[in-house]
N, C-alpha and C positions, 0 to 999 in steps of 0.2 A: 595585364589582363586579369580580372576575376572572375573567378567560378563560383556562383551560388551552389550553394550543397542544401538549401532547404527548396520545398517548390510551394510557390505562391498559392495560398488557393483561388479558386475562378469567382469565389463572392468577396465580399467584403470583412466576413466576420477574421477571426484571428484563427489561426490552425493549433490548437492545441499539439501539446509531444508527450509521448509517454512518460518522460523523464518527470512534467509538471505530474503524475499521478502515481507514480512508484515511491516506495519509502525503501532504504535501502538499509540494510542493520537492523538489529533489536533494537537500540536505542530509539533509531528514528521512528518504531512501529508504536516502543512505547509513550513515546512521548503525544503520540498522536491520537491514540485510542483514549491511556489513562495518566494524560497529561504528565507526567513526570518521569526520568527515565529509571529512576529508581523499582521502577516496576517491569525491567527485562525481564526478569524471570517468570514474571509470570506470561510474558509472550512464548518461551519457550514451552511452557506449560500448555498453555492454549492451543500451542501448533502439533502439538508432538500425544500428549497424554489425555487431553479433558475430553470428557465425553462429547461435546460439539468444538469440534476445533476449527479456530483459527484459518480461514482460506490465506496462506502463507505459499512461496515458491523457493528457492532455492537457488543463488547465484552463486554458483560453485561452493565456499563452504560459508556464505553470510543469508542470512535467514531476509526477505526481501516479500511486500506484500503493496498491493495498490488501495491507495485509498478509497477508490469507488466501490472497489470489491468488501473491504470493509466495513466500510459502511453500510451497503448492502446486508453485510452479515451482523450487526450491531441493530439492524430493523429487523429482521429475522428473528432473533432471540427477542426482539419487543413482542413482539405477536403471539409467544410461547405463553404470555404473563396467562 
């Protein structure tokens, strides 16, 4: 016997999962924002100290942010220019 654990959706497209839109670590924030991971610290920066920070959450003690929202916030700061 098997048990499905995801549910089918009722159209045809694909069901997106949270999991494909979460970045989990500094590393993985930086790598994703300013391509290289060299650049944690300044995700730390942006979450915590800069004057427009970072939309970042917190999964217990690793710093964790979704790319939509991100991005979102990377259009936001264009619109400042």
């Amino acid at each position: 016997m098997t048990i499905q654990t995801r549910v089918i959706p009722a159209t045809a497209d694909a069901c997106p999962t949270l999991a494909d839109d979460l970045l989990y670590g500094a590393e993985a924030i930086a790598i994703f924002v300013f391509g290289s991971v060299s650049h944690r610290r300044k995700v730390y920066y942006y979450a915590s100290d800069a004057k427009v920070r970072m939309p970042v959450f917190r999964i217990g003690n690793v710093i964790c942010a979704r790319k939509s929202k991100l991005i979102a916030w990377i259009e936001a700061q264009e619109g400042d220019l």
